[in-house]
mmCIF file as gemmi writes it, N, C-alpha and C atoms, coordinates in Angstrom:
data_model
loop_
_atom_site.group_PDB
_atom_site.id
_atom_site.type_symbol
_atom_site.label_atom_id
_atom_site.label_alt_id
_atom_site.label_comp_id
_atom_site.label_asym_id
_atom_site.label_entity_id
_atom_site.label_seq_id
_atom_site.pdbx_PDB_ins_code
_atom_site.Cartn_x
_atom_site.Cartn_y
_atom_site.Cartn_z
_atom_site.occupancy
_atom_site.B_iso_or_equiv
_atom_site.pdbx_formal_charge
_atom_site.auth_seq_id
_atom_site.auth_asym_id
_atom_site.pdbx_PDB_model_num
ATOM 1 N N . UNK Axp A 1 ? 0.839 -1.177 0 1 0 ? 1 A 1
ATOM 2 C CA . UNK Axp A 1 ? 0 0 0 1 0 ? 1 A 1
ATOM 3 C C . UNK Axp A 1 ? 0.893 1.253 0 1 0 ? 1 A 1
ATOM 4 N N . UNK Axp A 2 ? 2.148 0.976 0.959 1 0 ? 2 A 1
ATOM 5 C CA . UNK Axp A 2 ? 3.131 2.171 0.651 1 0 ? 2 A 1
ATOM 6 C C . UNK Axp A 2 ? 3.727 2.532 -0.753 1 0 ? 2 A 1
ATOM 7 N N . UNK Axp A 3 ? 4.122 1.313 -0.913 1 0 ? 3 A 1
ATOM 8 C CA . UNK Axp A 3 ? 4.563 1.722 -2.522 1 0 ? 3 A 1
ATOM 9 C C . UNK Axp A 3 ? 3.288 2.357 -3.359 1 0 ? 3 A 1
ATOM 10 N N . UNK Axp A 4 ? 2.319 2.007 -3.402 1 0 ? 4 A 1
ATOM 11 C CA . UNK Axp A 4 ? 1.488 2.522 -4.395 1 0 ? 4 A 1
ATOM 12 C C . UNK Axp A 4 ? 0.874 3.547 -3.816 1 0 ? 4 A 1
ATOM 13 N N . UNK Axp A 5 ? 1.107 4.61 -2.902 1 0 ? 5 A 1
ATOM 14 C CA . UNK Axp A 5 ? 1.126 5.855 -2.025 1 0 ? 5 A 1
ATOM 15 C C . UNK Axp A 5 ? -1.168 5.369 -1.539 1 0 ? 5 A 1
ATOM 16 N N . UNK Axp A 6 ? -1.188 4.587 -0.985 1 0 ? 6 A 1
ATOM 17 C CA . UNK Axp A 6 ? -2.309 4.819 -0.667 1 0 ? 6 A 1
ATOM 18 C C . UNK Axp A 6 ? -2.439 4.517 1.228 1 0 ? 6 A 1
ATOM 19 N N . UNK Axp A 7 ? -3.209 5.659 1.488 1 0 ? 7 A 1
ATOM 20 C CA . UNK Axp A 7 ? -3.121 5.485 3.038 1 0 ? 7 A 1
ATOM 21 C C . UNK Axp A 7 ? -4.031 4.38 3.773 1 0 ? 7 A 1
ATOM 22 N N . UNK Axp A 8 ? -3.74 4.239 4.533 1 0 ? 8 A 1
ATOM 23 C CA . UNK Axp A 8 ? -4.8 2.885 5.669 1 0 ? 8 A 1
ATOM 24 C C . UNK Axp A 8 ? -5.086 3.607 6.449 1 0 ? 8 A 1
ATOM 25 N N . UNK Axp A 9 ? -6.093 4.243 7.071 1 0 ? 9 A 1
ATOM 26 C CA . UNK Axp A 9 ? -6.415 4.79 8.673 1 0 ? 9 A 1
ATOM 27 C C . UNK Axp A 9 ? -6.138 3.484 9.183 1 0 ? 9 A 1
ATOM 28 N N . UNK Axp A 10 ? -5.237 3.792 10.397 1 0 ? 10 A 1
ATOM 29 C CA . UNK Axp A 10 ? -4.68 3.185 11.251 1 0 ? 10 A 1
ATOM 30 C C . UNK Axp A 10 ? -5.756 2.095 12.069 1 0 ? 10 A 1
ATOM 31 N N . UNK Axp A 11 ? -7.117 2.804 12.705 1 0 ? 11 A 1
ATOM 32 C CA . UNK Axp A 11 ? -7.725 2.09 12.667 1 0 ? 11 A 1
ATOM 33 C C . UNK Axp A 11 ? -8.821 0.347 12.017 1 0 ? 11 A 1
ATOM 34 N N . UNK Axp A 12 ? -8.274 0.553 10.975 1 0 ? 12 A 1
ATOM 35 C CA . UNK Axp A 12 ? -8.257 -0.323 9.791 1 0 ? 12 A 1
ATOM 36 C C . UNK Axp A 12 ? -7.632 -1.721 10.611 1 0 ? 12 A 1
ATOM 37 N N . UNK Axp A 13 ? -6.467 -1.372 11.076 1 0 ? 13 A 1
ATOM 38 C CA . UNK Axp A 13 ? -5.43 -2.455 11.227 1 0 ? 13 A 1
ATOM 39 C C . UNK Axp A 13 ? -5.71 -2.744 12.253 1 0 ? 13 A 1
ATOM 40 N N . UNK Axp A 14 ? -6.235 -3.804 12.459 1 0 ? 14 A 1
ATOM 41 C CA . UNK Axp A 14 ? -6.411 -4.936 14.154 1 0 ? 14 A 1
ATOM 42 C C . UNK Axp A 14 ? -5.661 -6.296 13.681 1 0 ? 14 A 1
ATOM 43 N N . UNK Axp A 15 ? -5.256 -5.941 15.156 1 0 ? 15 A 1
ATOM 44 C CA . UNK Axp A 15 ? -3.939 -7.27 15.409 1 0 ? 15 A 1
ATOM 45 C C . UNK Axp A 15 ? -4.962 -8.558 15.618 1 0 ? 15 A 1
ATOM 46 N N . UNK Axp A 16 ? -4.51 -9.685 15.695 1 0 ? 16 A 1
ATOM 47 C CA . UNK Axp A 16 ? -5.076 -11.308 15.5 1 0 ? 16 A 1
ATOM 48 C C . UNK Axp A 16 ? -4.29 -12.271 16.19 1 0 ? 16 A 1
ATOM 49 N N . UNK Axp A 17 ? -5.062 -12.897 16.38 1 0 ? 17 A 1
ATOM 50 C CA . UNK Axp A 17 ? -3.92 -13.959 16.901 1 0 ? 17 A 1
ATOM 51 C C . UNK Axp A 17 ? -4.223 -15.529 15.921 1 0 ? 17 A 1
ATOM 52 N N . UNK Axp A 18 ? -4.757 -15.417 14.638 1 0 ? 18 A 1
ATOM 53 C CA . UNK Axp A 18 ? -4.448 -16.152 13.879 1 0 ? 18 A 1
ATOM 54 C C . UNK Axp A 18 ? -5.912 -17.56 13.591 1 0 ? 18 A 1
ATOM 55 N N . UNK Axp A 19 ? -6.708 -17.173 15.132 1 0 ? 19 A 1
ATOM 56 C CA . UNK Axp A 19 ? -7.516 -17.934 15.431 1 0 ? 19 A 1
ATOM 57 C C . UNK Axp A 19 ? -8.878 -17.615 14.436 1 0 ? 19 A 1
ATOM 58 N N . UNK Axp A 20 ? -9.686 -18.279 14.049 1 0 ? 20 A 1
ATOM 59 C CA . UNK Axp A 20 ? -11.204 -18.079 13.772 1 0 ? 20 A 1
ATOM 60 C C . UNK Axp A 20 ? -11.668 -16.777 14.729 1 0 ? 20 A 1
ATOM 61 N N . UNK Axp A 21 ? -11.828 -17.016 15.584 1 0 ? 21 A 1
ATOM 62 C CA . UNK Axp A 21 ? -12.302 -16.132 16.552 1 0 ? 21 A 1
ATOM 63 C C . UNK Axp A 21 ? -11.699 -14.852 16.835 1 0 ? 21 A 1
ATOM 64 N N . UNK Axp A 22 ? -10.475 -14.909 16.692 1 0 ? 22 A 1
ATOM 65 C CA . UNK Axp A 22 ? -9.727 -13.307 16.664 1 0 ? 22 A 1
ATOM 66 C C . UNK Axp A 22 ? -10.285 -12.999 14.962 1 0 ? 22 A 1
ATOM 67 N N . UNK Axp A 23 ? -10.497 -13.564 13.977 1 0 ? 23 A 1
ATOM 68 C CA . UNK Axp A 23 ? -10.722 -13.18 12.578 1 0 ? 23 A 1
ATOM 69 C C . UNK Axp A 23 ? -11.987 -12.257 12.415 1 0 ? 23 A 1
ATOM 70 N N . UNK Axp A 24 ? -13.184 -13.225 13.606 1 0 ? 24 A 1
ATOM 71 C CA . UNK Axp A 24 ? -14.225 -12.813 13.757 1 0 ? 24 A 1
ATOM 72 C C . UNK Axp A 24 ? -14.33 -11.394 14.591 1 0 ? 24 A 1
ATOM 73 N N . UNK Axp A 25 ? -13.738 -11.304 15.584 1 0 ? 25 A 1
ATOM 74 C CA . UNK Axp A 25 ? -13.551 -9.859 16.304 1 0 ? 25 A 1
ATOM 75 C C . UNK Axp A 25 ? -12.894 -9.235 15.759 1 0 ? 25 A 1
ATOM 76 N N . UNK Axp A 26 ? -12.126 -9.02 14.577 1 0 ? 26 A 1
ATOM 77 C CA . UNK Axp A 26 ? -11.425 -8.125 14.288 1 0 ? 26 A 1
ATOM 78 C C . UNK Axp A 26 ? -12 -7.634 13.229 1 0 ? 26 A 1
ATOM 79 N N . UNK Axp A 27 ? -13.026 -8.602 12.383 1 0 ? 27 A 1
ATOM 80 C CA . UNK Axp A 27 ? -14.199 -7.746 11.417 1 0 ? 27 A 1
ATOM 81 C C . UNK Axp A 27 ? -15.256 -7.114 12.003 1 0 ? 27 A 1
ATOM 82 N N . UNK Axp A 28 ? -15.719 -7.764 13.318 1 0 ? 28 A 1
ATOM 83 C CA . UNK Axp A 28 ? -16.701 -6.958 14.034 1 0 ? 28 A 1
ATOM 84 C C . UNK Axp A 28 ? -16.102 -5.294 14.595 1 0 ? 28 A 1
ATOM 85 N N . UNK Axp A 29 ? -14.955 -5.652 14.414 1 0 ? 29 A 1
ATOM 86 C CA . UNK Axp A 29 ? -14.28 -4.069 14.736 1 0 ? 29 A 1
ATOM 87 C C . UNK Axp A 29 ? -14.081 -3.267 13.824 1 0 ? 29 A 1
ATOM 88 N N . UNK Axp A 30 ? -13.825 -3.773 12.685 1 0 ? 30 A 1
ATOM 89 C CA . UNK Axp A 30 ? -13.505 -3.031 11.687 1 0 ? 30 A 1
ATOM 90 C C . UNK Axp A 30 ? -14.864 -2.608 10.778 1 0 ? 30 A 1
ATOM 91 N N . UNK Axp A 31 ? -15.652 -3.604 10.937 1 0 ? 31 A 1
ATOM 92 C CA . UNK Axp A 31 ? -17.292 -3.192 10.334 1 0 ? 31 A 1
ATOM 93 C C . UNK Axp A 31 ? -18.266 -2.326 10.739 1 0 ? 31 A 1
ATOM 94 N N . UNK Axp A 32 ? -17.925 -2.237 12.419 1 0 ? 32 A 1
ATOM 95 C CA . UNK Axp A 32 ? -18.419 -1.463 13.49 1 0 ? 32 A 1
ATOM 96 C C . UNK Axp A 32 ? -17.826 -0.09 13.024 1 0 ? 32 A 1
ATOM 97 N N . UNK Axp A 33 ? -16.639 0.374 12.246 1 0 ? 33 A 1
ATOM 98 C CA . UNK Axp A 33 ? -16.324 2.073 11.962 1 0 ? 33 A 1
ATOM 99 C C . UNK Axp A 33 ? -17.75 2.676 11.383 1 0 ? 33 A 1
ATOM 100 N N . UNK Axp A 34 ? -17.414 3.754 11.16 1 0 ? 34 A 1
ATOM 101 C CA . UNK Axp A 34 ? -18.367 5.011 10.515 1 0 ? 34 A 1
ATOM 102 C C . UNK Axp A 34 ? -17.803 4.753 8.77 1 0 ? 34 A 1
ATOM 103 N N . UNK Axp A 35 ? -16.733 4.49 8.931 1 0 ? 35 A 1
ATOM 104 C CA . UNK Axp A 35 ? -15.881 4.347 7.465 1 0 ? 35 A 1
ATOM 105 C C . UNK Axp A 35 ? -15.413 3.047 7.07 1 0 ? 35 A 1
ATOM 106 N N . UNK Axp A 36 ? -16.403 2.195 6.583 1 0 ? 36 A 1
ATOM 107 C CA . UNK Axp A 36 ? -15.898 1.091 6.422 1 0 ? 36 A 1
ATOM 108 C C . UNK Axp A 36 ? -14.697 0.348 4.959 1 0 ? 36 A 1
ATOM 109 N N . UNK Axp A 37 ? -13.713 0.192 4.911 1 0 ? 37 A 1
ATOM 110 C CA . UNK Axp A 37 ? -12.921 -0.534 3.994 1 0 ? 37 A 1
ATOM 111 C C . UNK Axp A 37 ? -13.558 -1.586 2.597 1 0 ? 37 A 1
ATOM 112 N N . UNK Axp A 38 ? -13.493 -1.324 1.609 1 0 ? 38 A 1
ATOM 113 C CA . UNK Axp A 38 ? -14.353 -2.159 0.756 1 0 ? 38 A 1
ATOM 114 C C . UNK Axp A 38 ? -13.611 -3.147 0.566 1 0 ? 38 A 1
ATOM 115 N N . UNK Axp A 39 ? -12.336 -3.433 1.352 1 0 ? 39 A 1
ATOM 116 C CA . UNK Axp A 39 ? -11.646 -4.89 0.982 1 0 ? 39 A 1
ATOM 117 C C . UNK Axp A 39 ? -10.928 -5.256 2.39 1 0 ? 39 A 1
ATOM 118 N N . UNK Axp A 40 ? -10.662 -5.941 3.053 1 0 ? 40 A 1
ATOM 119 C CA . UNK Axp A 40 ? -9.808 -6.633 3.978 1 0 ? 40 A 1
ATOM 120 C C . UNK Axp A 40 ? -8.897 -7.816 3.659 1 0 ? 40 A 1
ATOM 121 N N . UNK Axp A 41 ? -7.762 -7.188 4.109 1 0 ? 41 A 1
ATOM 122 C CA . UNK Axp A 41 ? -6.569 -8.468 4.486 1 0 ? 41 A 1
ATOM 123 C C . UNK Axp A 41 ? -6.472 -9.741 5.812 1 0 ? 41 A 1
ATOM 124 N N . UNK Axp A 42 ? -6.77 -10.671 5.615 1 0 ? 42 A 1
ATOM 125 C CA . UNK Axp A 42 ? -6.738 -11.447 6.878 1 0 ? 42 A 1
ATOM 126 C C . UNK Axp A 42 ? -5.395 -11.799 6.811 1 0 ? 42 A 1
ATOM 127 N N . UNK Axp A 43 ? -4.297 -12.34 7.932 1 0 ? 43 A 1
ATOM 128 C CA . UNK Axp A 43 ? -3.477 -12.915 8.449 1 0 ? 43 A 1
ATOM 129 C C . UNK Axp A 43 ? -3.463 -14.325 8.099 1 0 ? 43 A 1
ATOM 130 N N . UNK Axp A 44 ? -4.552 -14.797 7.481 1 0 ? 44 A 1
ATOM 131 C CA . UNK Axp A 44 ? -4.489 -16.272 7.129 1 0 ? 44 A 1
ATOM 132 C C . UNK Axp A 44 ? -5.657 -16.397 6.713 1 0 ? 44 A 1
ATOM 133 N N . UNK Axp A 45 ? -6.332 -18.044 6.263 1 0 ? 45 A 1
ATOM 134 C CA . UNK Axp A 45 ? -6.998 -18.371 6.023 1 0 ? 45 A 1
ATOM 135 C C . UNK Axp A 45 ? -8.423 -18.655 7.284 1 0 ? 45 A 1
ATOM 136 N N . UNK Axp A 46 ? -7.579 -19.179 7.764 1 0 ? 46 A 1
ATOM 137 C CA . UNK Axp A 46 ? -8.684 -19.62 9.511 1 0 ? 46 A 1
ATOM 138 C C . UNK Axp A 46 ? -9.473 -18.327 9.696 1 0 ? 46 A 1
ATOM 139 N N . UNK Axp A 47 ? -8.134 -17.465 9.891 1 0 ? 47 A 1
ATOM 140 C CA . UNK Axp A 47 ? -8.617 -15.962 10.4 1 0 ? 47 A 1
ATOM 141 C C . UNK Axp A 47 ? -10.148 -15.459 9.446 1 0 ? 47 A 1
ATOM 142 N N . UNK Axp A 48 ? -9.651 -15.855 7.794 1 0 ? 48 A 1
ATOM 143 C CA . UNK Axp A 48 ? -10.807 -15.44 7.574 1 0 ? 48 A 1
ATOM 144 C C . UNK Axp A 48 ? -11.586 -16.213 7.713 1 0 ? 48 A 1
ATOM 145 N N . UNK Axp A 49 ? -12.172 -17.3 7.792 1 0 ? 49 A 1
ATOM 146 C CA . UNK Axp A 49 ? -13.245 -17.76 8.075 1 0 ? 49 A 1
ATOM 147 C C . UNK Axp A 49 ? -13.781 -17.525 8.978 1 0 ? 49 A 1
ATOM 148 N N . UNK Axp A 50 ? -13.45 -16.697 10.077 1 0 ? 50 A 1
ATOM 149 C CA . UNK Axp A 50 ? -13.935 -16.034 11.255 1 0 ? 50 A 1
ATOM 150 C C . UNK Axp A 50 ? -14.685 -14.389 10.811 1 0 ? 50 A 1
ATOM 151 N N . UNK Axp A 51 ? -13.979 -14.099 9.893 1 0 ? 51 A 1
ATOM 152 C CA . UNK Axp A 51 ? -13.866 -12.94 9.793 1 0 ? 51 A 1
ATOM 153 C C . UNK Axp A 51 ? -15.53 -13.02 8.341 1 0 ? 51 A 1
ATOM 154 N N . UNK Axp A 52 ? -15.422 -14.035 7.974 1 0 ? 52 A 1
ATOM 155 C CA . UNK Axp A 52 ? -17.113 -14.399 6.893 1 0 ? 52 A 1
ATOM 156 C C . UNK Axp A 52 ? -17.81 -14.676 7.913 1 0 ? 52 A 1
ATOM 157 N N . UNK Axp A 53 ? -18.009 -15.006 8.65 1 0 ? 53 A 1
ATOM 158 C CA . UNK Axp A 53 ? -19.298 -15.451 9.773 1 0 ? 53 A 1
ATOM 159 C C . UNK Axp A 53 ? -19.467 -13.55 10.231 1 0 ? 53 A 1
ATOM 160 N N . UNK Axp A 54 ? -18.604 -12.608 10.332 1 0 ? 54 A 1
ATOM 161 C CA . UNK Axp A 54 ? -18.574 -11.658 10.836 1 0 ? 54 A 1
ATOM 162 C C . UNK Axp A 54 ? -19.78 -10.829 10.332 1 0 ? 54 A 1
ATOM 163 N N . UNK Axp A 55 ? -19.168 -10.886 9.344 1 0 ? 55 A 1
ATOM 164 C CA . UNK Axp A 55 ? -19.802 -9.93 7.713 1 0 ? 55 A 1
ATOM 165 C C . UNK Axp A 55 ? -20.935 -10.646 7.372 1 0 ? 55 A 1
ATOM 166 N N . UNK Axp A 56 ? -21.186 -11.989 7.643 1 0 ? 56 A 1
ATOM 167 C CA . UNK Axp A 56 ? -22.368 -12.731 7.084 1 0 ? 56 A 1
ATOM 168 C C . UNK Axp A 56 ? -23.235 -12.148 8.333 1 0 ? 56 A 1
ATOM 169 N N . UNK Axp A 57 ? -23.047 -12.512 9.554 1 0 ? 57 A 1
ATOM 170 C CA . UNK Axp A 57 ? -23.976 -11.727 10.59 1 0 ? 57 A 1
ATOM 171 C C . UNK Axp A 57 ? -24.489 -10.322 10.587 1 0 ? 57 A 1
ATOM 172 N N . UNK Axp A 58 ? -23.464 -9.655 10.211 1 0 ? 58 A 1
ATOM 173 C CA . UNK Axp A 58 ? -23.668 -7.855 9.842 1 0 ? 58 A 1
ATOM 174 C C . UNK Axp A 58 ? -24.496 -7.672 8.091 1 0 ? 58 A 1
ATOM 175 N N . UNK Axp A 59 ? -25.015 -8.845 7.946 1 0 ? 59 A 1
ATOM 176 C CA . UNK Axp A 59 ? -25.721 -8.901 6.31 1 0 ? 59 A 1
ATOM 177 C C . UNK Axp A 59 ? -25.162 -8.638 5.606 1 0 ? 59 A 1
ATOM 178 N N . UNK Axp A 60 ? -23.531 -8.787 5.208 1 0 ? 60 A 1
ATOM 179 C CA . UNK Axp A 60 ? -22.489 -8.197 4.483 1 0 ? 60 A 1
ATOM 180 C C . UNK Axp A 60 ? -22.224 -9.448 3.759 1 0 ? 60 A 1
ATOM 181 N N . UNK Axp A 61 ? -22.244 -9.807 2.275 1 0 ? 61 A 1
ATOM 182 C CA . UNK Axp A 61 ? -22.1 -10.914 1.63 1 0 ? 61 A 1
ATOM 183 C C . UNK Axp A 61 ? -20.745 -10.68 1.085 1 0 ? 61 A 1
ATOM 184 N N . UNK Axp A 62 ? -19.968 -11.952 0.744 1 0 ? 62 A 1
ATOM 185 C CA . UNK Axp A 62 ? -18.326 -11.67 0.535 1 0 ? 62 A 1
ATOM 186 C C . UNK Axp A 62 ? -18.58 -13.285 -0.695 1 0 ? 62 A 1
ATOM 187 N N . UNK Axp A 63 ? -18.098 -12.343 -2.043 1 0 ? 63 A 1
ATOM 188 C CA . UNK Axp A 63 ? -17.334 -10.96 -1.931 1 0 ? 63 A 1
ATOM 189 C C . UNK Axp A 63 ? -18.539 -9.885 -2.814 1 0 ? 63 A 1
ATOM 190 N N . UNK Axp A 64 ? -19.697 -9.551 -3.019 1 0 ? 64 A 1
ATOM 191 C CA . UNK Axp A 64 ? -20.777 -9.352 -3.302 1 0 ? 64 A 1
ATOM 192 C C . UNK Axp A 64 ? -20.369 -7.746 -2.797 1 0 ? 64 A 1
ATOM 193 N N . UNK Axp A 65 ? -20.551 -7.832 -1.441 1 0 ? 65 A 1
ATOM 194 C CA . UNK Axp A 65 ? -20.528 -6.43 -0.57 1 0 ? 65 A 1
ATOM 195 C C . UNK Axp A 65 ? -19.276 -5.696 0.439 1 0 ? 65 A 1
ATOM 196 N N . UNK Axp A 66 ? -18.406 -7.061 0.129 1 0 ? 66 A 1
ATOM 197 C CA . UNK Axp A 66 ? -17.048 -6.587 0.401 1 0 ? 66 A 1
ATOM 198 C C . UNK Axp A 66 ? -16.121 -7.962 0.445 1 0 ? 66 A 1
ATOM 199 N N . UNK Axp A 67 ? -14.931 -7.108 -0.256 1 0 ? 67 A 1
ATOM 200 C CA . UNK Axp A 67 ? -13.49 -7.833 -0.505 1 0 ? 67 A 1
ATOM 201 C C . UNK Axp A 67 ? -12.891 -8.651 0.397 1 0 ? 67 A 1
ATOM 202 N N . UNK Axp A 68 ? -12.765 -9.954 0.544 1 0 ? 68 A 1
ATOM 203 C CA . UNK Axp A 68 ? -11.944 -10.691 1.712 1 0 ? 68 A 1
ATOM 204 C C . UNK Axp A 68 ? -11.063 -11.829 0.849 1 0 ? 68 A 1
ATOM 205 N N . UNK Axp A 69 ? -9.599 -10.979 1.749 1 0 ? 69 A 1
ATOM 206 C CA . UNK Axp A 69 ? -8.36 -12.024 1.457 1 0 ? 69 A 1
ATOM 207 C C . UNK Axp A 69 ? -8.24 -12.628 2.64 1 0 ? 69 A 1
ATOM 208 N N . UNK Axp A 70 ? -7.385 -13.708 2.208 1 0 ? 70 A 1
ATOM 209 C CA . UNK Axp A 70 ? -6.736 -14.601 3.416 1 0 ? 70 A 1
ATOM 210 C C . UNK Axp A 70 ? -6.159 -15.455 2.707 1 0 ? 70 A 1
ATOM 211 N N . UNK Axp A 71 ? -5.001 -16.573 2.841 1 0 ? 71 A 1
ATOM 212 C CA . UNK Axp A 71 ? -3.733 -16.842 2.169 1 0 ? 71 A 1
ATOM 213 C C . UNK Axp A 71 ? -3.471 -18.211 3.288 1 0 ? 71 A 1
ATOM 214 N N . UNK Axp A 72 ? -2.999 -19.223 2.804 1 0 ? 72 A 1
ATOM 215 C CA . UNK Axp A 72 ? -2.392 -20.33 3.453 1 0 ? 72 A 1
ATOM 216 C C . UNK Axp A 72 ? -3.027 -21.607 2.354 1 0 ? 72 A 1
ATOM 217 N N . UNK Axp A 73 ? -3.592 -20.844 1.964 1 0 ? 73 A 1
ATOM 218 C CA . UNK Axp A 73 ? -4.949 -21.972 0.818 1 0 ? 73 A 1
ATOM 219 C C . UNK Axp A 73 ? -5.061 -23.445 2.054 1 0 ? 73 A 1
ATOM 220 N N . UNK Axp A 74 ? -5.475 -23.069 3.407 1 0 ? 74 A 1
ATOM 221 C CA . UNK Axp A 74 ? -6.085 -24.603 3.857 1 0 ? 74 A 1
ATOM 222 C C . UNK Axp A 74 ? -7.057 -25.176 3.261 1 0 ? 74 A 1
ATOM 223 N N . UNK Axp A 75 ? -7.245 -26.494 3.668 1 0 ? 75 A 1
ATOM 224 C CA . UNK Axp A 75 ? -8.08 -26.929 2.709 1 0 ? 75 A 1
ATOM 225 C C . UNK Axp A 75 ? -9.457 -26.821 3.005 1 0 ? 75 A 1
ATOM 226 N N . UNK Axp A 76 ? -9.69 -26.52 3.962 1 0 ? 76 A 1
ATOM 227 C CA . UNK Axp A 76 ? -11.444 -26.198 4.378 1 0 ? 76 A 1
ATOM 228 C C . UNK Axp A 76 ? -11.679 -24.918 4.076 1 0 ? 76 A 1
ATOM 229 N N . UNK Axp A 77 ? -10.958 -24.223 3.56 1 0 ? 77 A 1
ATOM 230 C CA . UNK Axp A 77 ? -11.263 -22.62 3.188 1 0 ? 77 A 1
ATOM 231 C C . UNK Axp A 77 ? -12.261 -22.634 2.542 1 0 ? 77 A 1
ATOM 232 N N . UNK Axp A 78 ? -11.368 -23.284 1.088 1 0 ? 78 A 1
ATOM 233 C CA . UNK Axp A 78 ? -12.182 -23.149 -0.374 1 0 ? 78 A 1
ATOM 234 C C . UNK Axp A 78 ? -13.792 -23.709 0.032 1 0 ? 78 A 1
ATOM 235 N N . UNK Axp A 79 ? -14.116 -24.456 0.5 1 0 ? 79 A 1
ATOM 236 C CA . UNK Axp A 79 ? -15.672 -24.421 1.085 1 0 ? 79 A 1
ATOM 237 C C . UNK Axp A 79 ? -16.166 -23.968 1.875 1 0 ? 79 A 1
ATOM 238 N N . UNK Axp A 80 ? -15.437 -23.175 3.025 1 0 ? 80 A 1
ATOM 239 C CA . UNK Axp A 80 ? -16.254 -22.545 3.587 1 0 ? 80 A 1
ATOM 240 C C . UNK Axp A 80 ? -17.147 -21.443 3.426 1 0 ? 80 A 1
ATOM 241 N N . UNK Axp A 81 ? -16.694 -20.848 2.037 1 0 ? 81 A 1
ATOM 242 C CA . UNK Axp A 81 ? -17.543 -19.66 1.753 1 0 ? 81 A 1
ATOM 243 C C . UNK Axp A 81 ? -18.31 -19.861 0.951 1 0 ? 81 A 1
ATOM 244 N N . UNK Axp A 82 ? -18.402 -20.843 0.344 1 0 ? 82 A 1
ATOM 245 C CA . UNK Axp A 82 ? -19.553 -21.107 -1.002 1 0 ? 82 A 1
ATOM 246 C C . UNK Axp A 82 ? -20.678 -20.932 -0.427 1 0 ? 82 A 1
ATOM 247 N N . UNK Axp A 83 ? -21.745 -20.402 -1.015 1 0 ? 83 A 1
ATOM 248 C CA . UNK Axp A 83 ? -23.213 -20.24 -1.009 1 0 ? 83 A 1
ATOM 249 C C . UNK Axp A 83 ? -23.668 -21.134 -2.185 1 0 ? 83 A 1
């Protein structure tokens, strides 16, 4: 994001601890702003699958109504988000 000069409000960035459940609190934090991000980076894959239950609860469909990465390609990922 530095190289390509674009800023992050700081708030954006919540730390994780890698778990489902930190994935999930850290979209409920970040969804909860006044200014919400049209894409998120997860820390992993797990993380996001915490972090789709988040956005699916807040009626936020992914990736429909917002952008979600996450990276490790586990293998329960790729199904966890299918509709």
């Amino acid at each position: 994001m530095k190289e390509a000069h674009i800023s992050v409000p700081e708030n954006w960035i919540v730390q994780g601890d890698f778990e489902p459940e930190s994935g999930y609190r850290a979209m409920q934090q970040i969804l909860n702003q006044q200014h919400r991000p049209t894409a998120v980076f997860c820390g992993g894959d797990i993380m996001a699958m915490g972090a789709i239950c988040a956005a699916d609860e807040m009626g936020l469909r992914v990736p429909q109504d917002i952008s979600l990465i996450g990276y490790d390609n586990v293998r329960n990922a790729a199904i966890s988000a299918r509709r």
